[in-house]
C-alpha positions as MATLAB code, in Angstrom:
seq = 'XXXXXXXXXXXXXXXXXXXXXXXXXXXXXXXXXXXXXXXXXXXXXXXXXXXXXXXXXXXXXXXXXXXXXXXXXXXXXXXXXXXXXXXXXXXXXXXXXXXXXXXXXXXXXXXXXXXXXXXXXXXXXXXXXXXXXXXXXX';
ca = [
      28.644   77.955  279.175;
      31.167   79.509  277.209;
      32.031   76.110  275.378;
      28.068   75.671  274.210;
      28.082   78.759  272.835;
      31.509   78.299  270.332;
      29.550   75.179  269.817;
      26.585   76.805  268.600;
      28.213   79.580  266.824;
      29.975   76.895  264.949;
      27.093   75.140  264.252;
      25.444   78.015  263.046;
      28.131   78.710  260.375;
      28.605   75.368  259.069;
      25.643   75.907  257.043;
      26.660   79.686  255.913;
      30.252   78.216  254.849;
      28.754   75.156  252.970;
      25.908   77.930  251.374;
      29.872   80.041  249.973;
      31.237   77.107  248.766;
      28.309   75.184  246.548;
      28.116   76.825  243.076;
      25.359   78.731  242.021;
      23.174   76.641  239.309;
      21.530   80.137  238.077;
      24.942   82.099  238.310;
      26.454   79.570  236.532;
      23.685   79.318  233.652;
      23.750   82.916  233.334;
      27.840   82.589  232.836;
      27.504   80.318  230.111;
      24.932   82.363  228.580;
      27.081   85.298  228.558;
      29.947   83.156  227.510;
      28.174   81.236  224.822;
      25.523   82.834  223.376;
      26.723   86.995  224.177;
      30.876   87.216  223.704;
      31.077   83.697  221.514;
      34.094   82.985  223.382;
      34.206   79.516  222.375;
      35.021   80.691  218.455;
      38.419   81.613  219.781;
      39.025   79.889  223.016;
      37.970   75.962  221.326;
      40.010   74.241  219.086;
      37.848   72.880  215.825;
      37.903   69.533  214.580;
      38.973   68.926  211.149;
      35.299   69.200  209.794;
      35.533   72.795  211.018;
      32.631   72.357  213.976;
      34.330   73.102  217.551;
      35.763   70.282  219.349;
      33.682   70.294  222.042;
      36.076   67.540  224.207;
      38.007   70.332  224.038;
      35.601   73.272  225.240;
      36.951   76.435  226.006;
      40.562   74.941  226.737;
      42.569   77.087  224.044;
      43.281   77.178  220.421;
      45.230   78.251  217.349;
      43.700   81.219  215.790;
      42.384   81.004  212.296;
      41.788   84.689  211.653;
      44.488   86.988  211.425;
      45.399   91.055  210.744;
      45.559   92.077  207.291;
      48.352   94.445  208.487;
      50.741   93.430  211.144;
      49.316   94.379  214.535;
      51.618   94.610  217.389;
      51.044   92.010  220.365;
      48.807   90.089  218.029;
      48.268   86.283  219.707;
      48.222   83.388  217.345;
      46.696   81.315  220.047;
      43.905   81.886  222.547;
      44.844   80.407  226.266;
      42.744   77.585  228.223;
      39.787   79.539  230.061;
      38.922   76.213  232.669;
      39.697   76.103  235.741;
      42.783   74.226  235.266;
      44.709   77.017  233.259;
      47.249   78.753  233.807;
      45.418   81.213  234.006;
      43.221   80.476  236.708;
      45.775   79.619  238.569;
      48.182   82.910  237.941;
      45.248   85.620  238.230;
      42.633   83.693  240.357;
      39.157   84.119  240.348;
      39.224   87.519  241.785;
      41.842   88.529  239.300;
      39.197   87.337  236.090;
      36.798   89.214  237.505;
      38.735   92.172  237.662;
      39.821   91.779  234.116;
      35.934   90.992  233.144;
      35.060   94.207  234.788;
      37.938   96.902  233.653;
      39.379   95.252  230.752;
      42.551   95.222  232.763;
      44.729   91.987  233.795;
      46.467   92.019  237.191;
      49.651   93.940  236.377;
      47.315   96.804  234.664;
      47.523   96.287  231.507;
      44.878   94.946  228.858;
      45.169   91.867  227.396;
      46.659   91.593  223.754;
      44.909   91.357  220.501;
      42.757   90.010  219.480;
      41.456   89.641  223.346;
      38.273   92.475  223.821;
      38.844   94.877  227.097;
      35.755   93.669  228.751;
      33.917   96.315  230.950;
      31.398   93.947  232.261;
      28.936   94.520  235.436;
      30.259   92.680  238.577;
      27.669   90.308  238.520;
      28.184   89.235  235.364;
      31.736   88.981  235.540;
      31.381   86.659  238.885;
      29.114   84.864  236.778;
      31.504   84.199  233.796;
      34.077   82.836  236.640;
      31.837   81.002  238.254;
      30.587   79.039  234.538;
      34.463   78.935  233.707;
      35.006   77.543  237.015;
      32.258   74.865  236.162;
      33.719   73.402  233.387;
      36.181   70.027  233.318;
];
């Protein structure tokens, strides 16, 4: 008796675990929206090609800044980082650890990213939804 039931539990859960794991087409449209069309993150975070459009074989996987402080500003980046899921920095602050930043503007150690980099102070949702479109991409 005992055994059917752990069966049936398990099968019960297979399709709740499967549900977690397979990405959200809507979450993941609104995440590129927000990405794309709201913050322009691509105008920092994509290399362009030498016609000036963005290389778009290269989407959202870093780049050398072409705009720069009139004055010297301290912590100023010459280069954005690699936003896709095979960063470094996916794989240093995680998924929970973007979200976090999305939503207090704050990295894992506490402290806000350097200029030029925004402190974001996004809903939840919409930060989830950022990772989950950054997390989409190749």
């Amino acid at each position: 008796m005992y055994f059917n039931s752990l069966w049936a539990g398990m099968l019960l859960a297979i399709p709740l675990l499967q549900a977690q794991s397979t990405p959200d087409p809507a979450q993941i449209e609104r995440g590129r929206y927000l990405v794309e069309e709201v913050a322009k993150c691509q105008d920092c975070h994509t290399p362009r090609a030498e016609d000036g459009t963005l290389d778009k074989s290269k989407w959202l996987k870093g780049a050398v800044l072409d705009v720069a402080p009139t004055k010297p500003v301290q912590g100023w980046h010459k280069t954005s980082p690699n936003l896709t899921q095979d960063s470094n920095l996916f794989k240093k602050w995680g998924e929970p650890g973007l979200a976090k930043y999305l939503t207090t503007g704050l990295g894992p150690r506490g402290n806000p990213a350097d200029p030029p980099m925004p402190a974001y102070k996004l809903k939840q949702e919409d930060a989830e939804a950022i990772v989950a479109y950054l997390k989409s991409l190749p």
